[in-house]
C-alpha positions in Angstrom: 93.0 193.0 147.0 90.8 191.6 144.6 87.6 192.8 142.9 85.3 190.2 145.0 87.3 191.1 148.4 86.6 194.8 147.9 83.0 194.2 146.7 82.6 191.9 149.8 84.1 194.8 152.1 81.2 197.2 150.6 78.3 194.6 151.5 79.7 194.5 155.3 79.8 198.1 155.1 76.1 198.6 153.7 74.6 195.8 156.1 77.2 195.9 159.0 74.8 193.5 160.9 73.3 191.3 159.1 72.9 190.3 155.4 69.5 190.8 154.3 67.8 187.3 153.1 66.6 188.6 149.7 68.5 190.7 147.1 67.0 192.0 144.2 69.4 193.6 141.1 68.1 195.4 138.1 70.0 193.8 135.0 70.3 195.7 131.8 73.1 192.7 130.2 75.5 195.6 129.9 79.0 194.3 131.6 78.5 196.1 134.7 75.3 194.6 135.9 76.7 191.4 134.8 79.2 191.9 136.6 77.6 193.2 139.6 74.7 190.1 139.1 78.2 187.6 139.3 78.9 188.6 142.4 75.8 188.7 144.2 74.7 185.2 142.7 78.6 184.1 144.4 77.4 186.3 147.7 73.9 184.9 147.8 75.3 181.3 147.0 77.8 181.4 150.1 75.4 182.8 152.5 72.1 181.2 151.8 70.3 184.0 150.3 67.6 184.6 147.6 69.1 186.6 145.0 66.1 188.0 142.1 67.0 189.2 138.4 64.8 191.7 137.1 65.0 193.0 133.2 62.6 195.5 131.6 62.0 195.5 128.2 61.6 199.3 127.7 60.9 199.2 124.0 63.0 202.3 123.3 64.5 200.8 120.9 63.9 197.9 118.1 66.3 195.4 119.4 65.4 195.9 122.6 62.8 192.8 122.8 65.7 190.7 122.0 68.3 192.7 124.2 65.8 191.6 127.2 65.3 188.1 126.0 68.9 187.3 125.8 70.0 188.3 129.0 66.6 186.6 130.6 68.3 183.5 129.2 71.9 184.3 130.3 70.5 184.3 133.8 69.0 181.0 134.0 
């Protein structure tokens, strides 16, 4: 079973009736919520859904303007 068939199985078992028509992910660009933001941008793709992106810059720490600005850009 691959990663996307298990991570499909978890969606079906969250929303067992319907997808919902909006998703919205929180995206640090760490490789998990890149990850995670790949497979909902394949989900939302298949099934018609509005799929939102949302980074903070938390200015904790100095690079962290640029941390946010880069992975703005690696989601357009």
């Amino acid at each position: 079973m691959t990663i996307e068939d298990k991570f499909l199985r978890t969606i079906n078992q969250i929303f067992p009736d319907k997808l919902p028509k909006r998703i919205a992910v929180a995206v640090s660009g760490g490789i998990d919520s890149m990850a995670l933001t790949f497979l909902l941008k394949e989900l939302a793709q298949k099934n018609n859904l509005e799929l939102f992106c949302i980074t903070i810059d938390h200015k904790f720490r100095d690079n962290s303007s640029k941390e946010a600005e880069f992975t703005s850009n690696l989601l357009k």
